[in-house]
N, C-alpha and C positions, 0 to 999 in steps of 0.2 A: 711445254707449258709456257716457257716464257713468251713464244713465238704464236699461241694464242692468245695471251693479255694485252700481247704488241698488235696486236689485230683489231681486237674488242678496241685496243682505246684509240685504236686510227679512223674505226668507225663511227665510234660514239662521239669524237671530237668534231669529224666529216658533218655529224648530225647537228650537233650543238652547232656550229659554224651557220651552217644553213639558217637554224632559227635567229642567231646573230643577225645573220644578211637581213632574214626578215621584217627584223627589227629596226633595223636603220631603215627601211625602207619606210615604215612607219612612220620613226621619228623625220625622217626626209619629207614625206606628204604633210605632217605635224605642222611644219614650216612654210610651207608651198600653201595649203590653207590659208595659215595665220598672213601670210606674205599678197593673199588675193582675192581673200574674204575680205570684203566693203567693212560688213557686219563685227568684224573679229574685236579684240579690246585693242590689238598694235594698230589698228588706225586710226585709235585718237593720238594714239603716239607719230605718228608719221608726218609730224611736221614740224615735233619735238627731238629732243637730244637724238647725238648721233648714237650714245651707247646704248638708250633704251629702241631706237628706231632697228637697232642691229640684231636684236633680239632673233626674229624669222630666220634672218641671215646663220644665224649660228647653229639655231637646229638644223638647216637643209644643209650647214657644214658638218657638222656632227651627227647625222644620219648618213649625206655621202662618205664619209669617212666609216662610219660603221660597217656599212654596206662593202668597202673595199678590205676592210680588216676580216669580215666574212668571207670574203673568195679568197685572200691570203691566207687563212686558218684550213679551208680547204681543201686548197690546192696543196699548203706543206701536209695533211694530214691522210691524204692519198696517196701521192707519189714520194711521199717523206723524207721532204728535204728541210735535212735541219736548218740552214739560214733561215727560211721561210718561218718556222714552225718558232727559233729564237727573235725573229724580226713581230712575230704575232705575239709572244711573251712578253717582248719592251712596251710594245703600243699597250698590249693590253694594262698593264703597271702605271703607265703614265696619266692614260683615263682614269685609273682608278684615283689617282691621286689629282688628278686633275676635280673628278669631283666631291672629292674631299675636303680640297681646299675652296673652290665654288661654294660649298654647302657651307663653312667655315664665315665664309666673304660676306654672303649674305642675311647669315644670322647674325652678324655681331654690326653690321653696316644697316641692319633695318631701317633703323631709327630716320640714318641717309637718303636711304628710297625712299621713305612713304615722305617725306620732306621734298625730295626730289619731283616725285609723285602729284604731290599736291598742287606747286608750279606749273608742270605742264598743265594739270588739268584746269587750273583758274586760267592759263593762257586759254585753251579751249572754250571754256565758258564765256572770256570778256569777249572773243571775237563772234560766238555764236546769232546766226540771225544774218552775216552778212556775206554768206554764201551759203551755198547749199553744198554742200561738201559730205566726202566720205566720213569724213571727219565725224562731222555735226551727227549723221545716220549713227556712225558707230556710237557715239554718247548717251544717244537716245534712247539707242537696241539693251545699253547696258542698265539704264534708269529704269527704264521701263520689265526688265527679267528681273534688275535683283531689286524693286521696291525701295529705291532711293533717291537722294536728291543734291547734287553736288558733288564734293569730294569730301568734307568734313559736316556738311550740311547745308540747304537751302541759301544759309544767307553765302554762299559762295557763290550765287549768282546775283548779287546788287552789285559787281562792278561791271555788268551788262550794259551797253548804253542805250538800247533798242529797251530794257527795264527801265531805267534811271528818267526817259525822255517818256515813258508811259507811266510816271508818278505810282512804280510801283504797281501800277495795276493789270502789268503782263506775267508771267509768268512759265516757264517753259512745259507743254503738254506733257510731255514724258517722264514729271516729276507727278505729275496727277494721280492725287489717291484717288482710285474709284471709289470707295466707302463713302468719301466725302462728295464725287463730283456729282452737280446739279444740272447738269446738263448734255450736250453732246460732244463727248471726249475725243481727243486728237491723239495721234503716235509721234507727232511731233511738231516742230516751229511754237508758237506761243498761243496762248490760250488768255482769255480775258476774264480777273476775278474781281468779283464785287466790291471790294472790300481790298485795303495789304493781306488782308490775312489769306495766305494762298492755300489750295484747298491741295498742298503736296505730302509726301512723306517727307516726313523728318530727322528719320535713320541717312546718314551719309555714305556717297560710296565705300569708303573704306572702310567704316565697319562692317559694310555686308561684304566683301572683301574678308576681310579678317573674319567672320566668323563662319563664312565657307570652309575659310583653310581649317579653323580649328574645329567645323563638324567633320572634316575629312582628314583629320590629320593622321587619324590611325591607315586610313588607305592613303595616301602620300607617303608614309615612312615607311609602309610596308614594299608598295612600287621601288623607292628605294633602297633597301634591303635585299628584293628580289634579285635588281639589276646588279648589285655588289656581290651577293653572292655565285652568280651566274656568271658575272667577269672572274671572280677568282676562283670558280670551278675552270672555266677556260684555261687558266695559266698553270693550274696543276695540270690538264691535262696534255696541255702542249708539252710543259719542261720532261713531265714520264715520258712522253713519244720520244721526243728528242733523245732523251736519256739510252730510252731501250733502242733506239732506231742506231746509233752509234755503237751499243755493247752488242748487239747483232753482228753487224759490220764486222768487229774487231773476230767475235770466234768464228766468223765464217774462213779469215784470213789463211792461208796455210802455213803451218809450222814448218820450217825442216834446220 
């Protein structure tokens, strides 16, 4: 009996593991993406702070890292060797508290990023127009999907000076409400309007930001529930293997 349960759970961890590996591979391309997509939001970041430019950097570390904790979960749950199987135990413990406290950091630090937040992106905005950069594209790609304009609002683009030396009467295309526009609209560079009064949205990127998350909050917490629960399935079924894979050992031993 016990020498089937030692079986079931060497297999079914063998399994789990695998989708592990999968998963990092995932979260590994996640990274690789965000890291080489023009298009993505980390390239308006990419000429901003070193902690938020590190962002990509840490998924495709924390996918290869997944991915190597999956052939470690593996391999101990095959050939079942307990250091393996205890070394998959700690990792697995340390993640979890790793983002425990990540989740911790960035709730109660909001306030800090979207402040932080705001800086890069008025750097962004006062440089706009004087180069053509991935930069610029990526700002645009994001005005333009989520119906916004600026970081707090439109008037975060009057410290423009390509604005300031057009008295006001440029405007960047990609803030262009089509409900409003009278003419023939651009995806990007500047756009000339009749009048100050710009024919943009008035919603800011950060609230359409912010109410993304909170229409998807209930699937964000849920992904993260999924993944915690999945790691601490993993660690019970390592420390059983481990467990039973040594009380095996001991009565196979011969008495005399």
């Amino acid at each position: 009996m016990g020498e089937g349960c030692t079986r079931v759970t060497k297999y079914f961890l063998f399994v789990f593991n695998l989708i592990f590996f999968l998963f990092g591979a995932v979260i590994m391309g996640f990274g690789l993406w965000l890291l080489l997509d023009n298009q993505s939001f980390l390239a308006v970041l990419q000429d901003s702070s070193l902690a938020l430019k590190a962002a990509s950097y840490i998924l495709i570390g924390v996918g290869a890292f997944s991915m190597l904790m999956g052939f470690v979960g593996c391999l101990g749950a095959i050939y079942e060797i307990r250091c393996l199987l205890g070394l998959y135990f700690a990792c697995l413990l340390l993640i979890l508290l790793a983002q425990v406290a990540a989740g911790a950091l960035i709730y109660f630090q909001k306030d800090v990023l979207n402040t932080e937040m705001s800086k890069i992106v008025t750097k962004v905005l006062d440089s706009y127009g004087t180069k053509n950069s991935s930069t610029e594209q990526a700002w645009d790609y994001i005005q333009r999907t989520m119906d916004c304009c600026g970081w707090t609002g439109h008037a975060d683009w009057n410290g423009n000076m390509v604005i300031v030396n057009s008295s006001q009467l440029l405007f960047p295309c990609s803030c262009q409400n089509v409900s409003l526009a009278t003419g023939n609209t651009s995806d990007s560079g500047f756009c000339e309007a009749q009048t100050s009064e710009w024919p943009v949205y008035e919603a800011g990127c950060s609230a359409s930001v912010e109410g993304w998350l909170i229409t998807n909050v209930g699937v964000v917490l849920g992904v993260c529930l999924a993944v915690a629960v999945i790691e601490v399935l993993g660690m019970i079924l390592s420390i059983c293997l481990c467990k039973n894979v040594r009380t095996e050992y001991y009565t196979k031993v011969s008495k005399y």
